[in-house]
C-alpha positions in Angstrom: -88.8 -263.6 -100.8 -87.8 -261.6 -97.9 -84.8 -260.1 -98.0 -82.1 -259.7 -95.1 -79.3 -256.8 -94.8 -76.0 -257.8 -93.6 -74.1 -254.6 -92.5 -70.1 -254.9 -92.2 -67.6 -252.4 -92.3 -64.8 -254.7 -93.0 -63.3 -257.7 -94.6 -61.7 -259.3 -91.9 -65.3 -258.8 -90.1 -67.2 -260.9 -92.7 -64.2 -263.1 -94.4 -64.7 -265.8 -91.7 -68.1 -266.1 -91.9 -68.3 -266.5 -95.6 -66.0 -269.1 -95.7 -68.1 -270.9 -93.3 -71.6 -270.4 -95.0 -70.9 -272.0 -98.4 -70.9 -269.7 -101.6 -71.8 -266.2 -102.0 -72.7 -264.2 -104.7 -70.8 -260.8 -105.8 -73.6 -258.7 -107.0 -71.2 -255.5 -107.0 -68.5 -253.6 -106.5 -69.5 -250.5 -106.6 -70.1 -247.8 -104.9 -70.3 -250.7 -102.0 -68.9 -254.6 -102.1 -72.3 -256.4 -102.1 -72.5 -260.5 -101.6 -75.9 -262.3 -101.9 -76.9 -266.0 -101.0 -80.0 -267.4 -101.2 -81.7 -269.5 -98.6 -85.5 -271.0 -99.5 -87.7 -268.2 -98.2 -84.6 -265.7 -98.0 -82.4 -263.4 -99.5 -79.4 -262.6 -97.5 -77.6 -259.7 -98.8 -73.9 -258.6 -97.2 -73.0 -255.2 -97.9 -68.8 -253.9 -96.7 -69.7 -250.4 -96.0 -66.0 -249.2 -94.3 -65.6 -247.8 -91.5 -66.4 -244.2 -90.2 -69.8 -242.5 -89.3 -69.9 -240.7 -92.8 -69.0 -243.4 -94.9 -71.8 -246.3 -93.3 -74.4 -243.4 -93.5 -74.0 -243.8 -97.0 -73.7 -247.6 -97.1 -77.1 -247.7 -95.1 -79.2 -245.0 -97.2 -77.7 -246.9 -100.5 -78.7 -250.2 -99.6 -82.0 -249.7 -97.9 -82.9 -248.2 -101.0 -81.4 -250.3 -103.2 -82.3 -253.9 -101.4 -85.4 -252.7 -99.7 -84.6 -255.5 -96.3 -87.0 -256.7 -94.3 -84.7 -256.8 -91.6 -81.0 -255.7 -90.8 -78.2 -257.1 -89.0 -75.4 -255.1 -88.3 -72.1 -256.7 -87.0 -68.4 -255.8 -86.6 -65.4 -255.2 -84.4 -66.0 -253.5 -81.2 -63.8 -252.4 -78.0 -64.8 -253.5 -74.7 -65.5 -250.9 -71.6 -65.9 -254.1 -69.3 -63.3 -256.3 -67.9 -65.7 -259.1 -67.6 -65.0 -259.1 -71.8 -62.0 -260.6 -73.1 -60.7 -260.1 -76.9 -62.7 -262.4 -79.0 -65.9 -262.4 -77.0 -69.2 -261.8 -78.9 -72.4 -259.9 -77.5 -75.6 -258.6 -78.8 -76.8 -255.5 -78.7 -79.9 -254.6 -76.5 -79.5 -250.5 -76.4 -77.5 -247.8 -78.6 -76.6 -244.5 -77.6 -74.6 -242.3 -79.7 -71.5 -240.3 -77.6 -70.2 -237.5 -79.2 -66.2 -235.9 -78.2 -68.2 -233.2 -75.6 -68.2 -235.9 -73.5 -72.2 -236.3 -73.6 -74.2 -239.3 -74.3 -77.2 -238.0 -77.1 -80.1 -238.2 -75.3 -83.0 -240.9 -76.9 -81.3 -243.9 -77.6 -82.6 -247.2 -79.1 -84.0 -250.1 -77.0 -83.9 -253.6 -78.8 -86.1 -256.2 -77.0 -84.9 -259.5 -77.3 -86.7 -262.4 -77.2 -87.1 -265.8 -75.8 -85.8 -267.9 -78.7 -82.7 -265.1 -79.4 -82.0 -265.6 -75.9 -81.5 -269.4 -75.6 -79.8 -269.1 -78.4 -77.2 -266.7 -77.0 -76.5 -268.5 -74.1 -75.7 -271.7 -76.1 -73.4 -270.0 -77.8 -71.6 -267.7 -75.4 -72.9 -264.5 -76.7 -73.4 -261.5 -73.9 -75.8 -258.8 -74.3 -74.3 -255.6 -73.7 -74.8 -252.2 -74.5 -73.5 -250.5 -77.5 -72.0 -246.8 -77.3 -71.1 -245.1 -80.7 -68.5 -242.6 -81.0 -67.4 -240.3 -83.8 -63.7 -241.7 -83.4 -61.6 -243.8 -81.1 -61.6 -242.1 -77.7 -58.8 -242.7 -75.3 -61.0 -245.7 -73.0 -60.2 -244.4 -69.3 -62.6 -241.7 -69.1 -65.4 -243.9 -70.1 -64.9 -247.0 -67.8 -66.2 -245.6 -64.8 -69.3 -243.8 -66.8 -70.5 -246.8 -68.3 -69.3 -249.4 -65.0 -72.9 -250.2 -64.5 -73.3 -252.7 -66.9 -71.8 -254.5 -69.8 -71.4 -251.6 -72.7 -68.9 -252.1 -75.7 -67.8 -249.3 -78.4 -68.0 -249.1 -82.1 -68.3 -246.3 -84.9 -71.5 -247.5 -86.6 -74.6 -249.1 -84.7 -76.4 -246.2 -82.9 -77.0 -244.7 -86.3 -78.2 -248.8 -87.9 -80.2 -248.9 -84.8 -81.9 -245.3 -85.4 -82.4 -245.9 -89.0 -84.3 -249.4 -88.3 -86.2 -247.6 -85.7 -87.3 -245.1 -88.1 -88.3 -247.0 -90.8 -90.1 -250.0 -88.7 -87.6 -252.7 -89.5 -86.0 -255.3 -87.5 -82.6 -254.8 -86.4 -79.8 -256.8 -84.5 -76.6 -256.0 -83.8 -73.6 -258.6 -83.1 -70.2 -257.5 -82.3 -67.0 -259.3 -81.2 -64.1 -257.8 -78.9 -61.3 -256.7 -80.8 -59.4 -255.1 -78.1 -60.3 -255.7 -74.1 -61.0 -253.1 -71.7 -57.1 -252.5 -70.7 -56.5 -252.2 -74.6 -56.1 -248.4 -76.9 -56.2 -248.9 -80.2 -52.5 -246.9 -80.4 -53.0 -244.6 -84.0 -55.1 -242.9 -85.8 -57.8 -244.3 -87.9 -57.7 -241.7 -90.5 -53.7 -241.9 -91.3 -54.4 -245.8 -92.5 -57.8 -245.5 -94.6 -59.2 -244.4 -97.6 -62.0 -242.2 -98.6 -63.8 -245.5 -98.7 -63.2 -246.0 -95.0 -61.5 -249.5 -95.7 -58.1 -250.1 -94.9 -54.6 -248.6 -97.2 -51.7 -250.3 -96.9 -49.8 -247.9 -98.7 -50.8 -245.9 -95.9 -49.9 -248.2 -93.0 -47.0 -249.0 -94.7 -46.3 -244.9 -94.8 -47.1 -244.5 -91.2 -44.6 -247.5 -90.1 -41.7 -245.3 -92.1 -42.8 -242.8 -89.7 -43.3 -244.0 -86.8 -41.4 -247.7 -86.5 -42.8 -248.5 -83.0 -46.1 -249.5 -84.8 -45.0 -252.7 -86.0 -45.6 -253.9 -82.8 -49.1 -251.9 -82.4 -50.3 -253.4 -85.5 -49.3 -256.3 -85.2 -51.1 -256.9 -81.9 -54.1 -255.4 -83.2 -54.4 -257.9 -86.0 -54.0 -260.6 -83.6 -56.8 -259.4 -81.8 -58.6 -258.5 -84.5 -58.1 -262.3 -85.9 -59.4 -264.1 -83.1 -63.1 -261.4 -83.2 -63.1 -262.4 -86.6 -63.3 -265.8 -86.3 -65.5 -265.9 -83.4 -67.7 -263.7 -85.0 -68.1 -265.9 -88.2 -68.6 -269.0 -86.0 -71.7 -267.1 -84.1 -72.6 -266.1 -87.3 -72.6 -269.6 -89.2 -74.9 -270.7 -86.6 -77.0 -267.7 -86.6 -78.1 -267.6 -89.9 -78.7 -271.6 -90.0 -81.4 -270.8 -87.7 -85.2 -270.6 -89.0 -85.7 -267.8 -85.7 -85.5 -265.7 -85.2 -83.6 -264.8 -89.1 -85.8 -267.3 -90.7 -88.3 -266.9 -89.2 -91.7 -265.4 -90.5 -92.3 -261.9 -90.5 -94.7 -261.9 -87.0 -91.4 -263.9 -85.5 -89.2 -261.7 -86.4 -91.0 -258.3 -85.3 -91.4 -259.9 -82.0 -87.9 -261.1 -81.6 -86.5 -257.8 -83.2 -88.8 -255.3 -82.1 -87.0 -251.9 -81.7 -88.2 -248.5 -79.7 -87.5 -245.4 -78.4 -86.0 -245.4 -75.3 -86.0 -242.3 -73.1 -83.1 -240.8 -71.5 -79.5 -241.4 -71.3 -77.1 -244.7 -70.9 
């Protein structure tokens, strides 16, 4: 039975879509949330890793050698560096180039090639492909519109290193990601002050940093709105995505053609 990774590094990324895709299995708890269901010829097999570079390079070393996959699908929350991309749209990922605070995109990123049946089934359901920059942190958004105006490109914390790790090892990999805050949007704090060493969220520590600093009531609260309406797009994409026999279900010649990843040379 082949066996699919499902990489998320939240619950409000996933919530939606299991509540969509009937029951789920909790295999574990520890040292990463893990969720399995069962679908004829495949395994699907959800793991939470939280957020941060350092704490998903663990969640992906632990479960590709724990669930050997056969493929991985990465999704999450991204920000938007286009203004063609409001909050709650969803893309897929066709390049991933990792951007460290120097200011410097790391040369030799990823190229995904996407297929024919991948791409009909994006444009039935909305999805953009776009190109996904990875960043140690948050970085304030302004410098990085007009370096990455040529074409759709979106932020997150996790998927250059997915990407690089599929590469590596010769499996299939997509990414998904849904817009949690728009181009004119800053996420407004720090990660660090409101996680754990887990990299999920603390609400003793939110609630510590609203003593401080009262004025982030109204940043949070906007974020979670935001951040409600990715979630839910995302789990609606994703309810139809995995009901599909391609390319996830499909066999494994299908799904190294539609997934086929590479080196590609150069920068963004």
């Amino acid at each position: 039975m082949k066996r699919i990774l499902l990489l998320a590094a939240l619950p409000q990324e996933y919530a939606h879509m299991l509540g969509m895709t009937g029951l789920w299995r909790r295999l574990a708890k520890k040292p990463f949330k893990v969720f399995s269901k069962d679908n004829g010829e495949w395994t699907w097999f959800l793991v939470e890793t939280g957020m941060g570079q350092e704490r998903f390079g663990e969640a992906l070393q632990w479960s590709s050698h724990s669930l050997q996959p056969d493929c991985i699908l990465k999704f999450g929350f991204v920000g938007s560096l286009s203004a063609d991309l409001s909050v709650g749209s969803v893309v897929l990922g066709d390049s991933f180039f990792a951007y460290d605070d120097s200011g410097k995109t790391v040369s030799g990123g990823i190229q995904a090639h996407i297929g024919r049946e991948l791409s009909g089934f994006c444009s039935g359901h909305g999805v953009r492909v776009a190109r996904f920059v990875t960043t140690n942190r948050p970085l304030p958004k302004g410098p990085l519109l007009a370096k990455f105006a040529d074409r759709t490109t979106v932020l997150d914390m996790e998927s250059a290193a997915a990407a690089r790790h599929a590469a590596s090892k010769g499996i299939p990999f997509l990414c998904l990601g849904a817009v949690s805050d728009a181009a004119e949007h800053e996420i407004g704090f720090d990660l660090d002050t409101i996680t754990d060493s887990r990299g999920a969220v603390d609400i003793r520590k939110v609630l510590a940093a609203v003593v401080r600093d009262p004025k982030l009531i109204g940043t949070f609260y906007r974020n979670w709105k935001r951040s409600s309406l990715a979630g839910r797009n995302m789990g609606d994409v994703l309810r139809d995505f995995l009901a599909l026999h391609a390319p996830v279900h499909g066999d494994s010649r299908a799904a190294e053609r539609l997934w086929r990843t590479g080196e590609e040379d150069g920068g963004a």
